[in-house]
N, C-alpha and C positions, 0 to 999 in steps of 0.2 A: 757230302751229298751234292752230286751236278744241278745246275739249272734248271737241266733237262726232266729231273728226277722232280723237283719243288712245283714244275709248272705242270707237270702232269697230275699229283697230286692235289692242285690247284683245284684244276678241271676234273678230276674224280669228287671233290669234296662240294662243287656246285652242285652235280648229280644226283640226283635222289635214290639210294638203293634201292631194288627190289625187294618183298620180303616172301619168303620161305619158312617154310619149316625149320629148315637148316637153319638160314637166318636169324630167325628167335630163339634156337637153341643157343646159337653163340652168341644172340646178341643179351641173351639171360646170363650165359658165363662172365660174359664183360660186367655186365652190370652187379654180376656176388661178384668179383674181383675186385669192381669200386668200389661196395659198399665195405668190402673186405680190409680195403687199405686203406676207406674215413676214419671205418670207426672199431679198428682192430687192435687200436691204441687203449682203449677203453676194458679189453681183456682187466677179468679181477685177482688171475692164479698169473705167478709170473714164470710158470712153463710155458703157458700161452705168450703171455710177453716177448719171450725170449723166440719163441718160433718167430711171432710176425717181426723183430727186429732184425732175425735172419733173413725173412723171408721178402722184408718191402727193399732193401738195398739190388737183393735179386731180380725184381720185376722192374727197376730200376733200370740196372745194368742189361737187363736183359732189350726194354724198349730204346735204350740209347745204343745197344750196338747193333744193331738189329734196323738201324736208321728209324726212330719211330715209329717201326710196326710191332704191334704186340702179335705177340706169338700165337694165341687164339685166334688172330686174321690167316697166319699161316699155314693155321692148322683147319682152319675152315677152307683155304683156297684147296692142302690137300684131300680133304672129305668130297670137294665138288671136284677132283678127279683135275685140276689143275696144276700150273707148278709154284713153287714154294713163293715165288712174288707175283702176283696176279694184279696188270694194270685195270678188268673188267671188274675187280670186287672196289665199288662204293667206297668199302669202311676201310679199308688196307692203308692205312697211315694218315687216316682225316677222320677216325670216328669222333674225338671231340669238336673239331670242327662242322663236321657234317651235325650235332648234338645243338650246337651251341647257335650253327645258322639256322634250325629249326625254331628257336627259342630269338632269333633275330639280335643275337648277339654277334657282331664281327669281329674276328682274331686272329690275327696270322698261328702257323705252327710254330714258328720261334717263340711266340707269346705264351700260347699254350702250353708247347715243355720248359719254359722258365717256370709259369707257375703252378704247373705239378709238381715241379721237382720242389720248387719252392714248398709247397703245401706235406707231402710225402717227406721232405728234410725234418720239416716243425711235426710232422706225428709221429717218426721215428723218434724227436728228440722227448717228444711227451711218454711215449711206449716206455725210454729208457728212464724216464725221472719217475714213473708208475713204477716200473718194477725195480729200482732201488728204493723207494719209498713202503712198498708193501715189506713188511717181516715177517719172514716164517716162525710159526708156529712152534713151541719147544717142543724137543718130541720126549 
């Protein structure tokens, strides 16, 4: 990612977004997708297991190639009739930041995807030790 790309995101993430309709719908999507990938490790059947251990590597790969915009920014820039990177949307590769300066916590985005990934590595590795630990049931 350029300079140019980090300092504008900079200056998006001091900005305060506006809120919308729109807005709170996606910004309720982000928020069951976080609470999705705390506490999805917690699942007690391990077909559920096994889905979010599929499924957290994916949102993963998906926000690191995607240059840290999650895909639910994208797809809100296309709902408001925008194109697929929108320097005008707020939250487009600074929503935890813009999260965390509300809350008066300061953190670069390097900081921020070290310790998601960090955090999402250790509940994937919990997901996987839950569901080799649970034994099915004889049939």
């Amino acid at each position: 990612m350029s300079v140019v790309e980090w300092s504008s995101r900079l200056v998006r993430a001091r900005r305060t977004p506006s809120w919308d309709r729109l807005g709170l719908l996606f910004l309720g999507v982000h928020i069951g997708i976080i609470l999705y990938v705390a506490f999805g490790w917690t699942a007690a059947s391990r077909e559920a297991l096994f889905a979010y251990l599929l499924i957290l590597p994916s949102i993963v790969l998906q926000w690191v190639l995607n240059g840290g915009v999650s895909l639910v920014n994208n797809i809100e820039n296309l709902a408001r009739g925008r194109s697929w990177n929108d320097p005008d949307n707020g939250f487009e590769g600074t929503f935890f930041q813009v999260f965390l300066k509300q809350l008066g916590i300061p953190a670069t985005q390097a900081q921020i995807t070290f310790i998601l990934c960090a955090l999402m590595l250790m509940f994937w590795v919990a997901a996987m030790s839950r569901m080799i630990l649970i034994i099915p049931p004889p049939v």
